[in-house]
Residue, then its C-alpha position, 0 to 999 in steps of 0.5 A: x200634799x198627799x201626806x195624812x196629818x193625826x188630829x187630836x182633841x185639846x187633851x192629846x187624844x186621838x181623834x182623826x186623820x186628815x189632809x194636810x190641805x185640811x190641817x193647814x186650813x185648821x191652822x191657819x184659822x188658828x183652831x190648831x196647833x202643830x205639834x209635829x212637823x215633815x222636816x224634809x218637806x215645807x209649804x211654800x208661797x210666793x213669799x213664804x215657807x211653811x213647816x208641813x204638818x204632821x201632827x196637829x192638836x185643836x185648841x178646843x176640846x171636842x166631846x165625841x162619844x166613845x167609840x168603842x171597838x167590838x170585841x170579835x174575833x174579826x177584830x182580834x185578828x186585825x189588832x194582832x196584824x193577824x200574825x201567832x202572838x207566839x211564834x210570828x206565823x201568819x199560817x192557821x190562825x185561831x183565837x188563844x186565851x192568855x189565861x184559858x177559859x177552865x182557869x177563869x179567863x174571860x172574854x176580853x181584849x187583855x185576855x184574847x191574842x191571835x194564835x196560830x193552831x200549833x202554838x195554840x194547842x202546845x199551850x193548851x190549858x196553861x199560861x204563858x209563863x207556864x207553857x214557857x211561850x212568851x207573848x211577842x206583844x201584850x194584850x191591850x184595848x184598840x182605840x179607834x184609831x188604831x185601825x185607821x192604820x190599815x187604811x192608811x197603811x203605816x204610821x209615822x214615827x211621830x204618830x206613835x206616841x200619841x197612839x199609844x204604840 
């Protein structure tokens, strides 16, 4: 039982992840649901077998304060699995804003991208439409879950949906 299991609140939002040993207990206690399941793997008892959890969803809703992200460059560069949001190089990285400070952009997590010296300074004080530089993926808020990914290493397929990928 060396899987991780995505939990998430009664409205499908994120809100952890656990051992299957924990998930199961959950279902078993009838204070979850499995939404998706190992097909390959199953539990199995002296008399039964049981689908291996993937996904599970509580029955009751949590109320759990936002846990909102700092935006920092530290974070920036997680969000972008510190890759040139241009190019894809992995080589001198620095902070790009989409639309540049001097043309009324701010300091947001739909504006700030991960973007290595050379695409960086080609762009200069343009768009990416402008520069003709267009971005392998769009900005967006990280929910707190999504850096679970990097401890975790990668996702599954089945998580992706409720993660927002």
């Amino acid at each position: 039982m060396d899987a991780r299991v995505l939990v998430l609140n009664k409205d499908y939002q994120p809100l952890s992840v656990c051992s299957v040993h924990r998930s199961i207990k959950l279902l078993f206690l009838d204070k979850a649901e499995m939404l998706h399941d190992y097909p390959e793997r199953k539990l199995r008892t002296v008399s039964e077998d049981y689908d291996y959890p993937s996904v599970i969803r509580l029955r009751r809703y949590i109320n759990i304060p936002y846990n909102k992200i700092v935006l920092s460059r530290h974070n920036i560069m997680k969000r972008d699995a510190k890759t040139c949001q241009y190019c894809g190089s992995s080589h001198n990285l620095t902070i790009d804003h989409v639309l540049p400070k001097s043309r009324g952009g701010k300091d947001t997590w739909e504006n700030l991208v991960t973007a290595c010296d050379r695409c960086n300074v080609e762009k200069g004080n343009r768009t990416p439409d402008e520069a003709d530089m267009p971005l392998g993926r769009k900005p967006f808020r990280p929910i707190h879950i999504t850096f679970l990914q990097s401890l975790i290493g990668s996702v599954a397929e089945d998580w992706k949906p409720y993660l927002y990928m």
